[in-house]
C-alpha positions in Angstrom: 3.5 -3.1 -20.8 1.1 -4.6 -18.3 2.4 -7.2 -16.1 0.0 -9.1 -13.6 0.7 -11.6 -11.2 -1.2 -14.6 -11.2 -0.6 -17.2 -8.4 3.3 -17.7 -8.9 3.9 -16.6 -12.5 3.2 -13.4 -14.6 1.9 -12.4 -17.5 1.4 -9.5 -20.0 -1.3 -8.7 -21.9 -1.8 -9.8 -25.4 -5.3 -9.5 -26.5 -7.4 -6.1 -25.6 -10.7 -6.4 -24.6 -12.1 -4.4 -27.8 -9.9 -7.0 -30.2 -11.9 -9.7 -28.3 -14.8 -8.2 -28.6 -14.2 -7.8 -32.5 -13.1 -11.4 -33.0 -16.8 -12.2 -31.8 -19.0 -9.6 -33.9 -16.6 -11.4 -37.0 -17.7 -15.0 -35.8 -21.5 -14.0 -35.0 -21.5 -12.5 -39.1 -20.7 -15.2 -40.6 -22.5 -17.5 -38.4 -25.8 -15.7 -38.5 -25.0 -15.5 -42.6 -23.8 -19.1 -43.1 -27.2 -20.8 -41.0 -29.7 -18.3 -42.4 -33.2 -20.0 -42.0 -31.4 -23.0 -39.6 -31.9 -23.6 -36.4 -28.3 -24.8 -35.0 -27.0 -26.1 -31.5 -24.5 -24.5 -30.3 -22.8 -26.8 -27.4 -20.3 -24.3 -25.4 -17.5 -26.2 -23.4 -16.9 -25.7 -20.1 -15.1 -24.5 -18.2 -13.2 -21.5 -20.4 -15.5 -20.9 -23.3 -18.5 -19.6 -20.5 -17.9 -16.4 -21.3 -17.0 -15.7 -24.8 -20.3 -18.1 -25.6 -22.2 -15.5 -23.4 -21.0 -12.9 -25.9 -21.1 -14.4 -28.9 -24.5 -16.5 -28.4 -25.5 -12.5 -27.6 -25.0 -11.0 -31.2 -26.5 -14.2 -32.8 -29.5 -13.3 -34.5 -31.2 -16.7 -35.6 -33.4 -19.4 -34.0 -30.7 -21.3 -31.8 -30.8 -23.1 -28.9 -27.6 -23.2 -26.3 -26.5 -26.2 -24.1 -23.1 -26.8 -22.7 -20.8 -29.7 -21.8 -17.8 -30.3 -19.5 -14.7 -32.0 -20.1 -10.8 -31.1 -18.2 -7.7 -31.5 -20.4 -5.5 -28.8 -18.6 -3.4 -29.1 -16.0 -1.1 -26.0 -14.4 0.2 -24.0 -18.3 0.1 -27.4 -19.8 -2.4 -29.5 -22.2 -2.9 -33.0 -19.8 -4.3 -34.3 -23.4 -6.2 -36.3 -21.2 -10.1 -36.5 -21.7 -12.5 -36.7 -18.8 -15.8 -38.1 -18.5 -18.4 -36.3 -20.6 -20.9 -34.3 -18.5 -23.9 -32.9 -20.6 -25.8 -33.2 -23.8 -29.2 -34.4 -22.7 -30.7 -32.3 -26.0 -32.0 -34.8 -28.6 -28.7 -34.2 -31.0 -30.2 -36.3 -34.1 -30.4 -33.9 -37.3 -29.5 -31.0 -35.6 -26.9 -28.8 -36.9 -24.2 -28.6 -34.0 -21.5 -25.4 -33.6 -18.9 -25.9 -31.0 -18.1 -22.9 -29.5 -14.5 -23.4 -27.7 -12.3 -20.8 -25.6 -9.5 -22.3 -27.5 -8.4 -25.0 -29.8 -4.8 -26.4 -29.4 -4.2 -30.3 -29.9 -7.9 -30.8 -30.7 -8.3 -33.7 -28.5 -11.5 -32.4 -26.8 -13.0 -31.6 -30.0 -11.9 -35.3 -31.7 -13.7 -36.5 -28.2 -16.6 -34.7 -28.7 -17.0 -35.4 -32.0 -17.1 -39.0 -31.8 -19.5 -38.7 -29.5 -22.0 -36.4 -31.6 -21.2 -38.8 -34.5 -23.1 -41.4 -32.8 -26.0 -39.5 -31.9 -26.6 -38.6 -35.9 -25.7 -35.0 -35.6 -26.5 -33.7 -38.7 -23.4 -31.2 -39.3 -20.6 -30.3 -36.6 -19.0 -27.0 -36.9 -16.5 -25.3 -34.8 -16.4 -21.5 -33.5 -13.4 -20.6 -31.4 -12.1 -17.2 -30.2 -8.6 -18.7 -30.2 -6.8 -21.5 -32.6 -3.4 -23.1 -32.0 -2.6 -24.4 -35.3 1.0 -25.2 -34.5 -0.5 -27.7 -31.3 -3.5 -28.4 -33.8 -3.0 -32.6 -33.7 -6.6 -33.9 -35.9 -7.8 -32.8 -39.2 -11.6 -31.4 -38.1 -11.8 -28.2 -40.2 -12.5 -25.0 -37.8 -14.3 -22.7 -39.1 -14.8 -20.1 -37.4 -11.6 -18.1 -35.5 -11.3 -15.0 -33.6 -7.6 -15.7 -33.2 -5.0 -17.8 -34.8 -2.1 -17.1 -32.0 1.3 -19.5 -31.9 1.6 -22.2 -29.1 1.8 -20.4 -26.2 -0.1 -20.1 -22.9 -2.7 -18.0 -22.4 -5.0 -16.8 -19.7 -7.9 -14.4 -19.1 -11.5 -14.2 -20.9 -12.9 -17.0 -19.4 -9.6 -19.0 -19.7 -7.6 -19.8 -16.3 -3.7 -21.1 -14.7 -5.0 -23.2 -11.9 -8.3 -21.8 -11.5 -6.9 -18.2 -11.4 -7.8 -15.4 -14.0 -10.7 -16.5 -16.0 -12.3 -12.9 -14.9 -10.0 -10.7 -16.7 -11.6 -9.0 -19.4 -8.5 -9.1 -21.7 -6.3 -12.1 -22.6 -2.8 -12.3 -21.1 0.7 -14.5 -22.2 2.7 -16.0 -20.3 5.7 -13.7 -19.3 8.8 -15.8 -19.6 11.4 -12.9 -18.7 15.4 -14.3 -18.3 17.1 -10.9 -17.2 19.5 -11.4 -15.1 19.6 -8.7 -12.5 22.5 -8.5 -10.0 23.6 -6.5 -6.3 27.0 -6.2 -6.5 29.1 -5.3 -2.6 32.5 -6.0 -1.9 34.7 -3.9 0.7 37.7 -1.7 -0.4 40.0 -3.8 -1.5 38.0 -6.8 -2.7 38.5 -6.4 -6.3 34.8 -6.0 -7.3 35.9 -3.3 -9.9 37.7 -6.1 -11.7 34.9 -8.5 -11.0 31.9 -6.2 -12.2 34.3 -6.0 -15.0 34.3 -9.5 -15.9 30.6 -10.5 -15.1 29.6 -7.5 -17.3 31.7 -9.4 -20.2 30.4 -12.5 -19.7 26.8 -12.0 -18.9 26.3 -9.1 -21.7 24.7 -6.7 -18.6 24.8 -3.0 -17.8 26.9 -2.0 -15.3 25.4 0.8 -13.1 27.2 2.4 -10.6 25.1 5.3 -8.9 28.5 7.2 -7.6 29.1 7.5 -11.6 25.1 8.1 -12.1 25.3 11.2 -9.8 28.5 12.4 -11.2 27.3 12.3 -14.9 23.4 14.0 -14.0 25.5 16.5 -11.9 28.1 17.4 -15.2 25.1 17.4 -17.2 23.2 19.2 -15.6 20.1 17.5 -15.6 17.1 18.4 -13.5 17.5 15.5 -10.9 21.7 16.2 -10.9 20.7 20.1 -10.2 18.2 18.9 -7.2 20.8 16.4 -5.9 23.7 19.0 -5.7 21.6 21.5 -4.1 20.9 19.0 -1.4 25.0 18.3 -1.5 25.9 22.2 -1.1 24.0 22.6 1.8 26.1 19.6 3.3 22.7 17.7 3.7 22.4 13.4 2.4 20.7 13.4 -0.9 17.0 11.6 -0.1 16.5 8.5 -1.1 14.2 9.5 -4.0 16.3 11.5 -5.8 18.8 8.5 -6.4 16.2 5.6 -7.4 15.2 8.4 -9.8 18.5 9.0 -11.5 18.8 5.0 -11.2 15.3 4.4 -12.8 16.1 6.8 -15.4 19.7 4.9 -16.1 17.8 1.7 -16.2 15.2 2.8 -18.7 18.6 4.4 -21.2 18.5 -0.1 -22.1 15.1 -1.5 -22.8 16.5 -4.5 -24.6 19.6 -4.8 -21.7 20.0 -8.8 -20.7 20.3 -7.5 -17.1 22.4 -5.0 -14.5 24.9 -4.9 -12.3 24.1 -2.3 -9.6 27.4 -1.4 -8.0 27.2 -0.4 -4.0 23.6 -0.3 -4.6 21.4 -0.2 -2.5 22.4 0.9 0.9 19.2 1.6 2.5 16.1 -0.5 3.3 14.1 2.4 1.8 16.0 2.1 -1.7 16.0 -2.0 -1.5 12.7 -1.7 -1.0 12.1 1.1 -4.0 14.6 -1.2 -6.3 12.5 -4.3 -5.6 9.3 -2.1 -6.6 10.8 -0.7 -9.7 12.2 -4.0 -10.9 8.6 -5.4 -10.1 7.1 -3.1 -12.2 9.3 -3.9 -15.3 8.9 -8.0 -14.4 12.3 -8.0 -14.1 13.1 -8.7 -10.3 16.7 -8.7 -8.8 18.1 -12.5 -9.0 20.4 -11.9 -6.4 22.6 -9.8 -3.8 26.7 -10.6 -4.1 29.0 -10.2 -1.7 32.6 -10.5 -2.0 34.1 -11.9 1.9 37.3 -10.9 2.7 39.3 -10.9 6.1 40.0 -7.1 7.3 43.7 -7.7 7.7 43.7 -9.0 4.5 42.4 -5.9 3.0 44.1 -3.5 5.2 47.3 -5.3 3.5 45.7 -5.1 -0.4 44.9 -1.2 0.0 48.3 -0.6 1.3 50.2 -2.4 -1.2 47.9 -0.9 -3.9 48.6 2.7 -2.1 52.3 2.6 -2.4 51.4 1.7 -6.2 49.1 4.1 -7.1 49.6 7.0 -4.9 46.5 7.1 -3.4 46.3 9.2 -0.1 43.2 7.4 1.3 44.9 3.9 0.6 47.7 4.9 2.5 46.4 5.9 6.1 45.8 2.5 7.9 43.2 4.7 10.2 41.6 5.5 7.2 41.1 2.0 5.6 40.3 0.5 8.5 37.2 3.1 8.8 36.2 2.5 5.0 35.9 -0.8 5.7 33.6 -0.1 8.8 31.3 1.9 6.7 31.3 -0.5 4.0 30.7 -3.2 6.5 27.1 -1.0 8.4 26.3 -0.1 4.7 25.9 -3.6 4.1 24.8 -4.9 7.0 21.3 -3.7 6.0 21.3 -4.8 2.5 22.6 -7.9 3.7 19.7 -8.7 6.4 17.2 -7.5 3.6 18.1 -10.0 0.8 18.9 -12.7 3.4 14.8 -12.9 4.5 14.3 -13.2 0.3 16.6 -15.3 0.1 18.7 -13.7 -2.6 22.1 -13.2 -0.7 24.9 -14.6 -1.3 28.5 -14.7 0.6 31.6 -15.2 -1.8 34.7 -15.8 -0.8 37.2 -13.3 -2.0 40.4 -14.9 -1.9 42.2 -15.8 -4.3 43.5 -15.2 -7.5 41.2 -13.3 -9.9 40.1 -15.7 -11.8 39.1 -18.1 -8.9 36.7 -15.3 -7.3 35.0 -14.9 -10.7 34.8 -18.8 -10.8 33.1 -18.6 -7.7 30.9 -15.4 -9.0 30.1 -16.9 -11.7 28.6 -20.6 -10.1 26.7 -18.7 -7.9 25.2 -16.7 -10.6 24.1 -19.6 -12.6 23.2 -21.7 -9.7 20.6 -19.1 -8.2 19.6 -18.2 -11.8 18.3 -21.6 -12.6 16.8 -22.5 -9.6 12.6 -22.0 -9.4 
């Protein structure tokens, strides 16, 4: 799917270039075979129909003159349904046979505008030709008769059309991309309970929880190309490169095309793979929302991995040396992941104590606060 970016929104294509240019070969034929021996007008409106007029006043093969006029109803993605001043017509309109040509036709109001207007100069037949039609927007009862496209209500860009000035020279048409995934960083030191958490936000959110320690462990039992290269980098005692894991991560993430988001667990650690995440989710159009981080106080997690080591017989939750030196690494590891969300302004400090319930409380407020906001 292609995704472009057009001032501060994307969109994905939705009409090729070759179904355009079929929509206006259909219009010309039954234009050239409905005004055989007539001379018509046609009266293109400015500014979005400037090029599909070009194109379509190219494969007309009658005796035609061309003129075009210039009325604004759009503002931003939506119809201002506001008419403008009239700029044009200075052709003698009386008798003539008018065609319309339009970019697109959604509530109509240019075209019940214009219409009035040609009305009172004794046109002597009005027609309309539109590459797109809107009949869900469609507000008046002026038959169109010629369409490239009927498409639903939505908003549209490329081919002469534009959001805010931007993309009328795209040679296909693009859709708005409205895209809701909700993609999550995940970090809490030993001890914080973000096993429970992930658990809980994975429930309530419907998303995928990814964990790249279980990624490499599963490629590694299976055996997969990119789990063989990974453990040959881990036998010879040397850090598996960066690459290797956005690859086993990118290939996770593509296992759940219809997924309503991720949870990436301890991920990443690196500038290098925030930086290839961030590209990666980019290319999908599904950027990461934010970066959570469960805060707790050291002593206060010295004292949970303890307890929890005396419970569960775990010899690395036992050794106070040893804690206290997780939670060192885990604090560096951060640290840059931290600083790197914080300048996009997609991290977010929650406070880990408490009982379970209140943390996810506090999860979950944060999740819906930073996923509403623009």
């Amino acid at each position: 799917m292609e995704i472009i970016q057009l001032n501060n929104k994307p969109f994905k294509k939705y009409i090729s270039s070759i179904e355009i240019a079929e929509s206006c070969t259909k219009i010309a034929n039954q234009i050239n075979s409905d005004y055989k021996n007539k001379r018509p007008l046609f009266l293109a409106v400015l500014n979005g129909s400037f090029i599909f007029a070009a194109d379509l006043f190219r494969k007309i093969n009658l005796p035609s003159d061309i003129s075009f006029v210039k009325i604004a109803s759009y503002s931003g993605t939506n119809s201002t349904e506001k008419i403008n001043n009239l700029i044009g017509i200075n052709e003698n309109i009386e008798g003539r046979d008018i065609i319309i040509i339009e970019d697109i036709v959604d509530t109509g109001n240019t075209l019940h505008y214009l219409f009035e207007i040609l009305k009172e100069k004794k046109a002597n037949t009005i027609q309309i030709a539109t590459l797109l039609f809107k009949p869900e927007a469609y507000k008046w009862n002026y038959p169109v008769q010629y369409v490239g496209k009927t498409i639903p209500n939505v908003f549209v860009v490329g081919y002469g059309l534009d959001y805010d000035g931007f993309g009328r020279n795209l040679n296909s048409i693009y859709i708005l991309n409205e895209n809701n995934m909700l993609n999550i960083v995940l970090f809490g030191p030993p001890g914080a309970g973000k096993g429970t958490q992930s658990e809980k936000l994975v429930n309530k959110y419907s998303l995928i929880h990814l964990s790249t320690g279980d990624i490499f462990r599963a490629n590694m039992k299976g055996e997969t190309d990119l789990g063989k290269l990974a453990k040959s980098y881990m036998d010879k005692g040397e850090l598996v490169p960066d690459q290797v894991t956005i690859n086993m991560l990118e290939a996770e993430v593509n296992k759940y095309p219809n997924a309503m988001g991720f949870i990436f667990d301890g991920f990443p650690r690196t500038v290098p793979q925030a930086e290839a995440l961030d590209k990666f989710l980019a290319q999908r159009n599904t950027p990461l929302t934010l970066m959570l981080a469960l805060e707790v106080p050291e002593q206060e997690l010295i004292n949970r991995l303890l307890l929890r080591g005396k419970d569960s017989g775990r010899t690395d939750d036992q050794d106070e040396n040893i804690v206290k030196n997780r939670i060192k690494v885990y604090n560096e590891q951060t640290a840059v992941a931290a600083a790197f969300y914080q300048k996009q302004n997609k991290y977010v400090a929650v406070n880990g104590i408490g009982s379970i319930d209140e943390i996810f409380q506090r999860l979950c407020q944060s999740i819906d606060t930073k996923s509403v906001t623009p």
